[in-house]
Each structure stands twice: as C-alpha cells, then as structure tokens.
RODO-2510 file (C-alpha; in nm, 4 decimals, decimal comma):
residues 218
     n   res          X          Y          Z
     1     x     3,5310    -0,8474     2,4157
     2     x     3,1831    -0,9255     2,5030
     3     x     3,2738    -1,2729     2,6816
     4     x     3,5252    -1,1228     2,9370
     5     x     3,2631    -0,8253     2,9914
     6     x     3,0515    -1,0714     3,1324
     7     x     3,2505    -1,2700     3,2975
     8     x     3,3527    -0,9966     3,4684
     9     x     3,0137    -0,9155     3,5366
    10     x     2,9514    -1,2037     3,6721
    11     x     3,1980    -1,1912     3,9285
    12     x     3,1086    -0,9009     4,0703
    13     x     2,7494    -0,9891     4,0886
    14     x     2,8479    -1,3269     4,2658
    15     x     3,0607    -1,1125     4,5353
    16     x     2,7930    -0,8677     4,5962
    17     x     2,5435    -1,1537     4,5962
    18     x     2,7357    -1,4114     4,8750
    19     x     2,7451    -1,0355     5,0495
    20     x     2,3577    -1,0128     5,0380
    21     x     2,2520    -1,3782     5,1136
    22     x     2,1118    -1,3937     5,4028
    23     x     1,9375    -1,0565     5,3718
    24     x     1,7762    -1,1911     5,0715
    25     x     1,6544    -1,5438     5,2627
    26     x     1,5865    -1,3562     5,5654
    27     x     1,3613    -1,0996     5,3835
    28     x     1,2527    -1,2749     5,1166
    29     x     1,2920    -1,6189     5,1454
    30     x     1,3638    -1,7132     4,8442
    31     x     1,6489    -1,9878     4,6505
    32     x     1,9969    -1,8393     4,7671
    33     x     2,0626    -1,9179     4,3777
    34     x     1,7873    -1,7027     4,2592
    35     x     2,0305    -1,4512     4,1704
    36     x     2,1472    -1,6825     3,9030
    37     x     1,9178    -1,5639     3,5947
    38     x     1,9800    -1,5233     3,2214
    39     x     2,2818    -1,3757     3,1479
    40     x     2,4313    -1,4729     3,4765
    41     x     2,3576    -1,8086     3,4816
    42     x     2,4891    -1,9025     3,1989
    43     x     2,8036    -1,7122     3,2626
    44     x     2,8458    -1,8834     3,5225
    45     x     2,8671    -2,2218     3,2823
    46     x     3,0757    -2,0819     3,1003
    47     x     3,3244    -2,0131     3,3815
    48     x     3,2202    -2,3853     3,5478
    49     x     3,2895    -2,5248     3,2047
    50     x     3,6131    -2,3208     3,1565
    51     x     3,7650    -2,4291     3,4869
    52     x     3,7193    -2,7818     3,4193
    53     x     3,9100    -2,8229     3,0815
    54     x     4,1472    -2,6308     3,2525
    55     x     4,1581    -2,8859     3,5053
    56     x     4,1369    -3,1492     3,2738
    57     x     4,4129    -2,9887     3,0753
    58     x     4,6268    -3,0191     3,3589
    59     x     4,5631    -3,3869     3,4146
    60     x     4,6645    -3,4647     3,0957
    61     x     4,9681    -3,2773     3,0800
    62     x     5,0493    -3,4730     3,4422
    63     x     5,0368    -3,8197     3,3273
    64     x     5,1724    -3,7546     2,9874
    65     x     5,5000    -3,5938     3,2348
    66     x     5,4788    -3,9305     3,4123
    67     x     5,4953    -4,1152     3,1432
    68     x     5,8064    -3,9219     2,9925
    69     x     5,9719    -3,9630     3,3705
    70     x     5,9340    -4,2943     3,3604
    71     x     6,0754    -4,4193     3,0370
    72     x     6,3455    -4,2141     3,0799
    73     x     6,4097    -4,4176     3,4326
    74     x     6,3572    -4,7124     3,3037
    75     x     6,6416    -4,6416     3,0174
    76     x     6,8875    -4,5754     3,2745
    77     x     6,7923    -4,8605     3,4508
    78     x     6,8340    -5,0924     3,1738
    79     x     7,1555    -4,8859     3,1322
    80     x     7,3049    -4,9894     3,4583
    81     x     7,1885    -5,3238     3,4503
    82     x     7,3779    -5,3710     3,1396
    83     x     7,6999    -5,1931     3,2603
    84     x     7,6958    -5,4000     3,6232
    85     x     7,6505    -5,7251     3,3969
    86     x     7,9610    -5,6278     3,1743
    87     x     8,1612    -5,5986     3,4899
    88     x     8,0930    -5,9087     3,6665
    89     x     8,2223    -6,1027     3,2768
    90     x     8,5644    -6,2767     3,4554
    91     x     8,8557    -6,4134     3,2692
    92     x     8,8038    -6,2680     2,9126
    93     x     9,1039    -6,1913     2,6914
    94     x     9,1503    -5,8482     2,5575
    95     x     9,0403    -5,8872     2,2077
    96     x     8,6833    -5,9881     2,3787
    97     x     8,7013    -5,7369     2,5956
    98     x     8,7427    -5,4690     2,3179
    99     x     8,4457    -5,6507     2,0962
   100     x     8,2459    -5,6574     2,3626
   101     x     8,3377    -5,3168     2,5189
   102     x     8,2161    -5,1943     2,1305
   103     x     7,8846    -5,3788     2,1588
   104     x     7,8386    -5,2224     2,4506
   105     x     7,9022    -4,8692     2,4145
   106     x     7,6968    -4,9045     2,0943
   107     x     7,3925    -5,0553     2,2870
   108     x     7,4514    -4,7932     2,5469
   109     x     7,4515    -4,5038     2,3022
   110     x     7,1149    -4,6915     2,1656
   111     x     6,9610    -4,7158     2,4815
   112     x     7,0649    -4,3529     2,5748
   113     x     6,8958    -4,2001     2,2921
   114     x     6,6237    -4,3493     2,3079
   115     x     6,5936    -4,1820     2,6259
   116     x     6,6944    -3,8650     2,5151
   117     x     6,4192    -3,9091     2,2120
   118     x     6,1437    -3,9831     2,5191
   119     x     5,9663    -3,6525     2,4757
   120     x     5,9203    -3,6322     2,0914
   121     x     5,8623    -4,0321     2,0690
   122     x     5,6431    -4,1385     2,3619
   123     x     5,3938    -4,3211     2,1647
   124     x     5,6476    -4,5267     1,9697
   125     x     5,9123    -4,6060     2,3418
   126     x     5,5746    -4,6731     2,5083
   127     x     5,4865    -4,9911     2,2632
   128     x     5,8005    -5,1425     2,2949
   129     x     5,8559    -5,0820     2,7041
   130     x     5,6734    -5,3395     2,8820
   131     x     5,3321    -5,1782     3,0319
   132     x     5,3309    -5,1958     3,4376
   133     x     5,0688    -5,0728     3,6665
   134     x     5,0461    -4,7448     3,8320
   135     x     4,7878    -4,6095     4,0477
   136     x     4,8806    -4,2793     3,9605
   137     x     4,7973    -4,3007     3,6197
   138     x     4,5039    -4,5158     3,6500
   139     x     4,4122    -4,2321     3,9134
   140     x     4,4760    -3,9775     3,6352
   141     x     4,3007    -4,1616     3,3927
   142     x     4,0086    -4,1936     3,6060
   143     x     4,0221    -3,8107     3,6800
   144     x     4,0273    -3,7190     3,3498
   145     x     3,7518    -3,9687     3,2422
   146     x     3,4983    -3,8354     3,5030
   147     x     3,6291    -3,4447     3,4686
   148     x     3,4950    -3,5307     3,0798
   149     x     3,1767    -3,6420     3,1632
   150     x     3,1652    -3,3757     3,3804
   151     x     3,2119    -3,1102     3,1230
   152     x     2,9530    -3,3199     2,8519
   153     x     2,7228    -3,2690     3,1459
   154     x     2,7391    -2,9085     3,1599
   155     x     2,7539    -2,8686     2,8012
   156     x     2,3772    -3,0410     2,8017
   157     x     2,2762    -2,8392     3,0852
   158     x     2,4389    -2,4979     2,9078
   159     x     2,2754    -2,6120     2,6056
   160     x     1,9433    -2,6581     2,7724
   161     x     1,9571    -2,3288     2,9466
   162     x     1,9985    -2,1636     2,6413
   163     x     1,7371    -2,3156     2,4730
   164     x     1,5197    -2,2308     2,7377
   165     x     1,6374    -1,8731     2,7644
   166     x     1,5874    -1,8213     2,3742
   167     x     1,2248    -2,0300     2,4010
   168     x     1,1347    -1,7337     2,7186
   169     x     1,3021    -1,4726     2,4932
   170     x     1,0502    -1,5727     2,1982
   171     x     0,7969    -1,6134     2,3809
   172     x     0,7637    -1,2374     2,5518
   173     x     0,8495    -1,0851     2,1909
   174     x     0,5328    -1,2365     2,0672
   175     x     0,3438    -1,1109     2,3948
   176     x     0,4824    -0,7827     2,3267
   177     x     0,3555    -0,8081     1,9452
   178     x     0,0278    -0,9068     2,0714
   179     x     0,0124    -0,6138     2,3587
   180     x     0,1112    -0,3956     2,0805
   181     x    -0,1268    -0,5096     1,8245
   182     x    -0,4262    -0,4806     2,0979
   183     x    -0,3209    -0,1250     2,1782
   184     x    -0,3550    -0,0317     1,8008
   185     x    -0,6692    -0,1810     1,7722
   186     x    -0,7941     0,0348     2,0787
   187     x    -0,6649     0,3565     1,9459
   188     x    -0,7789     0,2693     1,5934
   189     x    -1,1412     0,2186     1,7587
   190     x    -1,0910     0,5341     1,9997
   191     x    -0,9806     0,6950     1,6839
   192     x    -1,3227     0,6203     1,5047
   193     x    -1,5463     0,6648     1,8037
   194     x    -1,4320     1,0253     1,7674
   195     x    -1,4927     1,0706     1,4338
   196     x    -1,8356     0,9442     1,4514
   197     x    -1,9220     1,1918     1,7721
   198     x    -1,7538     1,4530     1,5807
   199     x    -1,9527     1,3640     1,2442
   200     x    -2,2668     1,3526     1,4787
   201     x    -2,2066     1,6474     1,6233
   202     x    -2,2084     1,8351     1,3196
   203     x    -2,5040     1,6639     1,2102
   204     x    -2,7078     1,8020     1,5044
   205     x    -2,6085     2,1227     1,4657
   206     x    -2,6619     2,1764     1,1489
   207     x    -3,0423     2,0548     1,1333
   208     x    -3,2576     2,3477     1,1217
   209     x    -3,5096     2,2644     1,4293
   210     x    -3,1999     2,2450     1,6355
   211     x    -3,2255     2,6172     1,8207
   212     x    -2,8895     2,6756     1,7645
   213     x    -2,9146     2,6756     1,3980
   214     x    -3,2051     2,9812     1,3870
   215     x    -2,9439     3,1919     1,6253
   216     x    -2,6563     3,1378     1,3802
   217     x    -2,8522     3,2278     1,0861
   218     x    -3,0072     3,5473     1,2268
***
C-alpha cells in the first residue's frame, strides 16, 4: 500500500543520504537533516513513532511475563512451606494423620491451581498475593511511562508537521491561482491590444486621403 511505499522510500533516501553527508556540508553547508522534507520527514515519524510502541509493546509484555513468573514461584513456595511444615508434625496418631494428610492435599491441589490459573487470572492472584518491591518492574514501569510520553511527543510534533505541511501546501495553491489569474489578465489585455491595432489598422487604411486607398481603387 501507499504507507509501506514510503517507508520504503524513505529508507533508501536515508541510506543514500548518510552516503552523501559530508559532500552536502562540505559543498553546501547546509543542516545534515535538510534532506528531511515533506514526505520524508514525516515518514520518518511514522517509522520513529512505530518503533517505539513496538518497544513499548515489548515492555509490557516483559513485566506482565514477570509478573506471571513470579506468582507462579511464589505458589510453589507456599507449596513447600506447607509440605516441610506437615513433616516436622511429631507424635500424631493415624486417624490425624489421614485428616490432616486430606486437608493437605486439598490445600495443595488449591494452591496448585491457582498457579496453574496464573496466566488467565493475573489480575485476580495479584490482589490477593502480598505486593513486594522489584526494581525490575518499577524499572519497566518507568520505561514504559517515559517510552509513552515519548510517543505523545511525537504525535504533537507529527501533528504539527502536518499541519504545517498542509498550511505550505495551501498556501502555494493559492500563489499558483493568483500567478494564473495574473497571466489571464495579461493575455486577456494582449488579446485586446491586438484587436484595437488591428481595428486601427483597418481604420487607416480605409480613409480615402490615406495613398493607399486611391491605388486600391484605381
């Protein structure tokens, strides 16, 4: 479609332009981003915008991964904490031992899936697992905070552009009109100065003291 066209042109006019850098400052001494105009430059926040919610994206999908890891670690930790606590019980007769053999299994089996539901239930495990701190996800957090202010940034600045670009566009169309409209005027005027020679013209040839008209009518 159009969009990939000029992407695509974009990238090629970025590797032939970091080719042609220093010719262009060294003969002309311009901007090394002068080559960024119009169509171009706003391709090229599109792709800028593009690869950051990608990136952000990404960070998301990382910490909601962490999160997932770590409930699930923290079930099997509460898992063997309850099946080292049920073997340090001494001197408990066998009817005990059964009932609380049952209770057991059945609050392993509860704490097992519920980490087996981890993926599909994350919101719901995370309220009722205590909340500890990590400076990975407050890292990740933080990433993904500034990588969308980032990206509101450069939606402005896109939008800007754009405005601009349309403004320029507007702007030289009504130039043109006006160059256009001048030019008709001109050959409107050209148009009648020729008329009234011609009409003139006529005129003085077709007086009768004019020397002309006595040779045509002999």
């Amino acid at each position: 479609d159009r969009l990939n066209l000029l992407k695509a042109k974009f990238k090629a006019d970025e590797l032939s332009s970091a080719r042609a850098i220093g010719v262009e400052e060294d003969l002309h001494a311009v901007n090394i981003r002068s080559h960024y105009n119009d169509l171009n430059g706003l391709a090229r926040d599109y792709v800028e915008l593009e690869r950051m919610y990608l990136d952000e994206k990404k960070a998301k999908k990382s910490a909601k991964t962490w999160k997932e890891e770590d409930l699930a670690n923290s079930a099997a930790a509460l898992i063997n904490e309850s099946k080292l606590q049920r073997s340090q019980r001494p001197n408990y007769d066998t009817e005990r031992s059964s009932s609380d053999e049952r209770s057991s299994e059945s609050e392993t089996e509860s704490i097992a899936s519920l980490a087996s539901a981890v993926p599909s239930q994350v919101s719901t495990s995370s309220r009722s697992t205590p909340k500890r701190s990590n400076a990975f996800l407050d890292e990740v957090k933080r990433q993904a905070k500034r990588h969308k202010e980032q990206i509101e940034l450069k939606t402005r600045e896109l939008e800007q552009h754009q405005h601009q670009f349309e403004a320029r566009l507007q702007f030289e169309k009504q130039q043109a009109e006006e160059r256009l409209r001048s030019e008709e005027c001109i050959q409107a005027g050209n148009r009648e100065l020729l008329l009234q020679c011609a009409k003139l013209f006529s005129a003085a040839t077709a007086r009768p003291d004019n020397p002309n008209f006595h040779s045509d009518t002999q």
